[in-house]
C-alpha positions as CSV (number, residue, x, y, z in Angstrom):
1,X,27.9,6.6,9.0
2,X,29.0,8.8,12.0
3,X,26.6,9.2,15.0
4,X,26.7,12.8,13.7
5,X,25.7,12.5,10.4
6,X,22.8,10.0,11.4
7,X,21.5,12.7,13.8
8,X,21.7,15.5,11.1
9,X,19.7,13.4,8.7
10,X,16.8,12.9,11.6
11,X,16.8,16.1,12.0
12,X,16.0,16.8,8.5
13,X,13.6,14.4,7.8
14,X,10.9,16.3,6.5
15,X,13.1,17.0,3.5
16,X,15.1,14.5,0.9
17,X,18.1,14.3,1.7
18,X,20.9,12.4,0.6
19,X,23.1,11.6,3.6
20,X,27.1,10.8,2.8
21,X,29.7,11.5,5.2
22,X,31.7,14.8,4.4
23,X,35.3,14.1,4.8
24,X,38.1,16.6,5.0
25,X,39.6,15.6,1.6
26,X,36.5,16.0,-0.6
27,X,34.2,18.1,-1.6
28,X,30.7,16.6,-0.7
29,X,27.0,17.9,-2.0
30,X,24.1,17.0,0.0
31,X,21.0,17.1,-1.8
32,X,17.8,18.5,0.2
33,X,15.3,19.7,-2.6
34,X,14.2,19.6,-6.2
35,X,10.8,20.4,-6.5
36,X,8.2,21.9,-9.8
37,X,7.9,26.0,-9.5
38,X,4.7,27.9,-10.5
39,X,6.8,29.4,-13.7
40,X,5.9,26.7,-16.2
41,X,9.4,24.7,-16.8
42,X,11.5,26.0,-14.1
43,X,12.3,23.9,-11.5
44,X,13.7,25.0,-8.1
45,X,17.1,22.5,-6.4
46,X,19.0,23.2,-3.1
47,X,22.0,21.4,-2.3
48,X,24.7,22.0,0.7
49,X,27.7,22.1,-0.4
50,X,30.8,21.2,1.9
51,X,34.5,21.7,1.0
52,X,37.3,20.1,2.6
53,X,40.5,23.1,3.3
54,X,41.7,24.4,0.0
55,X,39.6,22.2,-1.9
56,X,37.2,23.8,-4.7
57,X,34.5,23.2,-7.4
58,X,36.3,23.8,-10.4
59,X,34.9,25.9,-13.4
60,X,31.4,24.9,-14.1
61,X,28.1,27.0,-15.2
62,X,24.1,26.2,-14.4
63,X,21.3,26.6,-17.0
64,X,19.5,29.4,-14.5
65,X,20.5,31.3,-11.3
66,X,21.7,30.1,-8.3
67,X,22.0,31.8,-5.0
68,X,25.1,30.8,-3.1
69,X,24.7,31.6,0.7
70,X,27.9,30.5,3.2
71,X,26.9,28.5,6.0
72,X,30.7,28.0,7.6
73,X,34.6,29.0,6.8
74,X,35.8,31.2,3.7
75,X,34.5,30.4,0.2
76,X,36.2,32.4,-2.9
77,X,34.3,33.0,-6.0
78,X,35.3,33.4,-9.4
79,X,32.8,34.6,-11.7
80,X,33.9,35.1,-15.7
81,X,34.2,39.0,-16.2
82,X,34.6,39.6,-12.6
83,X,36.9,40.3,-9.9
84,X,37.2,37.2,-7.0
85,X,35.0,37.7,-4.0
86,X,35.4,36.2,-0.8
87,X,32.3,35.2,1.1
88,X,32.2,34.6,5.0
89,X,29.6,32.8,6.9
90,X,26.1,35.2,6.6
91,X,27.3,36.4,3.4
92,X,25.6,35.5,0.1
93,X,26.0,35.9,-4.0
94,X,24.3,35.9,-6.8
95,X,25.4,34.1,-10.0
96,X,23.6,35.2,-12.8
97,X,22.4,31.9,-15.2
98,X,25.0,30.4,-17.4
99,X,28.5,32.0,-15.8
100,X,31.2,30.4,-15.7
101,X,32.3,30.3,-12.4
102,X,34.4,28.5,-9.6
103,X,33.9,28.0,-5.5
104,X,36.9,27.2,-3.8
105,X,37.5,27.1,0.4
106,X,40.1,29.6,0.9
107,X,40.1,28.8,4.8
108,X,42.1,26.7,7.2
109,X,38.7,24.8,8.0
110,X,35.6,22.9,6.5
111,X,33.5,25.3,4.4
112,X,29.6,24.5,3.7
113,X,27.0,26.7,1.4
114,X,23.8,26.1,0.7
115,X,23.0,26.4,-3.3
116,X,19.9,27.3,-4.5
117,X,19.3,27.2,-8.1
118,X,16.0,28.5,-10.3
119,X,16.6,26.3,-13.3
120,X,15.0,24.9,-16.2
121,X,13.1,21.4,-15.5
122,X,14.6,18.3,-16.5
123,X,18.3,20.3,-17.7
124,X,21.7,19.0,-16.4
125,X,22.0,20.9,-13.0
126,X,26.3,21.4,-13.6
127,X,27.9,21.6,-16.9
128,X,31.5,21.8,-16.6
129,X,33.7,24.6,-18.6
130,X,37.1,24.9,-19.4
């Protein structure tokens, strides 16, 4: 594990986090959170998300929303029934529950988001579509 890595996981010790070294050529999720809501059977995750250069999550849905919020590079969305959108760092979507959709890093560079997802407890987080 890099010195980096090692010092980004101190630094976020006060939540889980599953440390693996991002590498250009994958994409790599880093889990921070999972944790019970107030709504009886809903279940709130976050995981960062990073994408190696033209690399991208193929066509997947989630059984509730997720907010998708860019932390670095270019990241192109493809909802079902929508037109693409491209998301810069600071900028942020909202995928409704159960979309199809796909993330992919349109930019010359690593690209990170941080996923949050209000989901019911217990269900797969990803199910993959055609």
């Amino acid at each position: 594990m890099s010195l980096r890595v090692f010092a980004l996981c101190a630094t976020l010790l006060s939540v889980p986090l599953h440390c693996v070294e991002a590498q250009e050529n994958r994409v790599v999720r880093f889990n921070i959170v999972k944790s019970d809501l107030s709504v009886p059977g809903k279940e709130v995750v976050q995981v960062r998300v990073d994408f190696g250069p033209g690399l991208s999550a193929p066509n997947h849905r989630h059984p509730g929303e997720e907010v998708a919020f860019v932390l670095e590079g270019t990241i192109e969305y493809k909802l079902q029934g929508r037109e693409a959108v491209t998301l810069k760092a600071g900028q942020a979507l909202a995928i409704p529950a159960g979309v199809p959709h796909s993330a992919k890093n349109v930019g010359n560079d690593k690209a990170s988001e941080l996923a949050t997802y209000i989901v019911k407890k217990g269900a797969p987080l990803v199910e993959p579509v055609k």
